[in-house]
Residue frames as qw, qx, qy, qz and C-alpha x, y, z in Angstrom:
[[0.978, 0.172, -0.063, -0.101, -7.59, 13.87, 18.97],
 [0.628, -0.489, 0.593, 0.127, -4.37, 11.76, 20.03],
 [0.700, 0.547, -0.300, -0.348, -2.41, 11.34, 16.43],
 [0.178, -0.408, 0.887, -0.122, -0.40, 8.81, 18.16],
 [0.469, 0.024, 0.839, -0.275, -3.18, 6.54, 19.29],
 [0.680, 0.606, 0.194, -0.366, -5.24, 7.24, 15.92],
 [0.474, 0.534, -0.684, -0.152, -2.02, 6.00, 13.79],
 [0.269, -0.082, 0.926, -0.250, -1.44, 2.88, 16.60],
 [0.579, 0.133, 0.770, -0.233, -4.98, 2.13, 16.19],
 [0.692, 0.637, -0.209, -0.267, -5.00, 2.24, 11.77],
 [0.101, 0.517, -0.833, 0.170, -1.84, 0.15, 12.56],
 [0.418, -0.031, 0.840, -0.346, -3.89, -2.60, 14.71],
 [0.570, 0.589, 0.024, -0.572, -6.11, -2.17, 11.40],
 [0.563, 0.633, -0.491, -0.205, -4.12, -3.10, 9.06],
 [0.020, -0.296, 0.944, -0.144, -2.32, -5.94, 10.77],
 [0.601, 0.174, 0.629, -0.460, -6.03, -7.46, 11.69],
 [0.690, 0.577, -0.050, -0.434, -7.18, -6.90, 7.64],
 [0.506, 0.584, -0.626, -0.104, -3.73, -8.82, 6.70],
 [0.314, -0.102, 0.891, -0.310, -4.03, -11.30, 9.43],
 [0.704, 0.293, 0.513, -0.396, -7.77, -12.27, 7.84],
 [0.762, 0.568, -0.224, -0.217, -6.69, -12.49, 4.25],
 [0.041, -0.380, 0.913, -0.144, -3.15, -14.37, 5.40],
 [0.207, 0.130, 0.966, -0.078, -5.90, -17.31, 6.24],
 [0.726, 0.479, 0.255, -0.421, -8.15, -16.82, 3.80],
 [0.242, 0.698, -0.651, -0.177, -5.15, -17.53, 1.57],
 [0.208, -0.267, 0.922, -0.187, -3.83, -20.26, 3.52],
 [0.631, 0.225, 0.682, -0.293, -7.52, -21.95, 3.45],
 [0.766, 0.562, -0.212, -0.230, -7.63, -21.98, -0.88],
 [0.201, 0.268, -0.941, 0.048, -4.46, -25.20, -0.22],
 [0.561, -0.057, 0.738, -0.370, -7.30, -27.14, 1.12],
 [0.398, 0.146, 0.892, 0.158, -8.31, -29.98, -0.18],
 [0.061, 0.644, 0.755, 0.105, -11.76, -28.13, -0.74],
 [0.208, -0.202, -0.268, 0.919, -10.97, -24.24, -1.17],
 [0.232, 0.767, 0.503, -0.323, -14.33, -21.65, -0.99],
 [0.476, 0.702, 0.242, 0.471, -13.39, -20.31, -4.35],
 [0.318, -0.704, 0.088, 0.628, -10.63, -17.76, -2.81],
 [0.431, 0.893, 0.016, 0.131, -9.97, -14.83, -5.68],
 [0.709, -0.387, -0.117, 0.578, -6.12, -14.90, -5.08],
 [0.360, 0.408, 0.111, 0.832, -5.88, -11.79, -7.05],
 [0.450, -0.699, -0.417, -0.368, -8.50, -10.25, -4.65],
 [0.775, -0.623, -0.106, 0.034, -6.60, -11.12, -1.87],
 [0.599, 0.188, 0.040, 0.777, -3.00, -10.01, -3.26],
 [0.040, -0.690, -0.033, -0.722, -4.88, -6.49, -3.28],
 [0.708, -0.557, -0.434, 0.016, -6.35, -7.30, -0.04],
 [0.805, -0.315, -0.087, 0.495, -2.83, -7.55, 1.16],
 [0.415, 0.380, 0.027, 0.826, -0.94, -4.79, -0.60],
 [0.084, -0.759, -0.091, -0.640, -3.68, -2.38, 0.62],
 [0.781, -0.507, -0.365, -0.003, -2.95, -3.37, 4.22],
 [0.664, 0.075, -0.016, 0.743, 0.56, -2.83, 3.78],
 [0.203, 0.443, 0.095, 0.868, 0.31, 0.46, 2.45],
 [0.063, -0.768, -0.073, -0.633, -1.85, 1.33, 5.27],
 [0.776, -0.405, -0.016, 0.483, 0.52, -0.13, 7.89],
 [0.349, 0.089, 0.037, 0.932, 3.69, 2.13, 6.22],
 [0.182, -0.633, -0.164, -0.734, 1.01, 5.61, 6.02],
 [0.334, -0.830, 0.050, -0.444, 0.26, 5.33, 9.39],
 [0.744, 0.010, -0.006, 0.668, 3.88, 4.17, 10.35],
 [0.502, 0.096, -0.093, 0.855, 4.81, 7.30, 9.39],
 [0.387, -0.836, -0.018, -0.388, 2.01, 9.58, 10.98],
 [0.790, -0.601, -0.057, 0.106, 3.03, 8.07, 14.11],
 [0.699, -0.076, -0.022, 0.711, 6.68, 8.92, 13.12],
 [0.096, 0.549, 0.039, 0.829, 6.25, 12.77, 11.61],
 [0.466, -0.827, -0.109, -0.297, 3.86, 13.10, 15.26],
 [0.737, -0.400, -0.077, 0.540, 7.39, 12.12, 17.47],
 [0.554, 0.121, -0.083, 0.819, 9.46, 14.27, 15.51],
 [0.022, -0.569, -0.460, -0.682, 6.62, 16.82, 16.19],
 [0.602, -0.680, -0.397, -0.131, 6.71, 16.61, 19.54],
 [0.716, -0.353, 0.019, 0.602, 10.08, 16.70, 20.12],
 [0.354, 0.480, 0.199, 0.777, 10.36, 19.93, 18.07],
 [0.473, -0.731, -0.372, -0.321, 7.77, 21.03, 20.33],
 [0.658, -0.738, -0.121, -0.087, 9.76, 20.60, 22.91],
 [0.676, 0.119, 0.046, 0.726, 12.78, 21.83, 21.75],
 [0.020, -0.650, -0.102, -0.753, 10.92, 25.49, 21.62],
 [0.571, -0.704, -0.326, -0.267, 9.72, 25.10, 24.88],
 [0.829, -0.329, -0.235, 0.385, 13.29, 24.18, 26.23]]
């Protein structure tokens, strides 16, 4: 398994999950909002974050991991 492409794609995750609550947000200022839970959607967000930064920093501990890698090898 590729821990790059499995942090990238929890990364495309999290940006998608905080893109859909960003405008579910946005749509409770309408005139006529579908009962949005803003606390609901505060979590929504946070957890999104948090798993943007976690796999942020897979994708950072797997570089320095490679390059260690390939410090032994050199």
């Amino acid at each position: 398994m590729d821990v790059m492409g499995a942090a990238l794609g929890g990364m495309r995750d999290a940006q998608s999950r905080l893109d859909k609550t960003a405008e579910r947000i946005a749509g409770a200022a309408a005139p006529t909002p579908d009962s949005v839970d803003l606390s609901t959607e505060m979590v929504g967000m946070l957890a999104a974050r948090d798993q943007f930064q976690v796999n942020a920093r897979v994708f950072q501990m797997a570089d320095e991991m490679q390059k260690k890698v390939l410090d032994i090898l050199a």
